[in-house]
C-alpha positions, 0 to 999 in steps of 0.5 A, spaced: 620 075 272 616 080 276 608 079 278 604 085 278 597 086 282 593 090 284 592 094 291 585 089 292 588 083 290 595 083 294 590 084 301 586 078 298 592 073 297 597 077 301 600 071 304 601 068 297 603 074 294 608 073 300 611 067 299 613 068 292 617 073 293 620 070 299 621 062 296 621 064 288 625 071 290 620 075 285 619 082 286 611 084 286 609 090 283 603 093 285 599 098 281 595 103 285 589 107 282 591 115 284 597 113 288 604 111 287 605 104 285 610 100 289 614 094 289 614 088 294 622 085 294 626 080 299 629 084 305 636 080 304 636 083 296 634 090 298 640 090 303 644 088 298 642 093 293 642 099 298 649 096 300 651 096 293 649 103 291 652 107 297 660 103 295 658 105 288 656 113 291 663 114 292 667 115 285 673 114 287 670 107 290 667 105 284 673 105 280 677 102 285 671 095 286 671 096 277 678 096 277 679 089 282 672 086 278 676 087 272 683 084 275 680 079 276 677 077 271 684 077 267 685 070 272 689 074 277 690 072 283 687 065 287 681 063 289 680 064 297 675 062 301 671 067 306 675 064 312 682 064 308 680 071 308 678 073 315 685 069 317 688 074 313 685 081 315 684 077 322 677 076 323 676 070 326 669 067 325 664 068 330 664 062 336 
């Protein structure tokens, strides 16, 4: 559920407007008064929103990841794990 505050209320509580959105990964809304509002969100799940968008930005791209979320979904294929993965393309974990 997302929190909404105001621009005088963030400055009051920032450090526990902070650690909301970092130990409860709430995103926090803040309304401003004649200006744009904004919103303040964990930087790990902006990456992965960011990320997510440019692979979907390519049409072509985007069918191909559809297409394998529902192969999967059928019960193709077996579970691996990320390190049976990097095995297999031969990335080995960092040291």
């Amino acid at each position: 559920m997302a929190v909404e505050t105001t621009y005088t209320a963030l400055r009051a509580g920032l450090a526990g407007f902070l650690d909301q959105v970092t130990d409860d990964r709430e995103v926090v809304f803040v309304r401003r008064r004649g200006a744009r509002d904004v919103a303040i969100l964990p930087a790990d799940e902006l990456s992965s929103l960011m990320e997510t968008a440019h692979l979907l930005r390519s049409p072509k791209n985007a069918e191909r990841l559809f297409e394998a979320i529902r192969w999967a979904e059928q019960g193709n294929g077996e579970p691996e794990t990320v390190e049976s993965l990097r095995r297999s393309v031969g990335l080995e974990p960092a040291k």
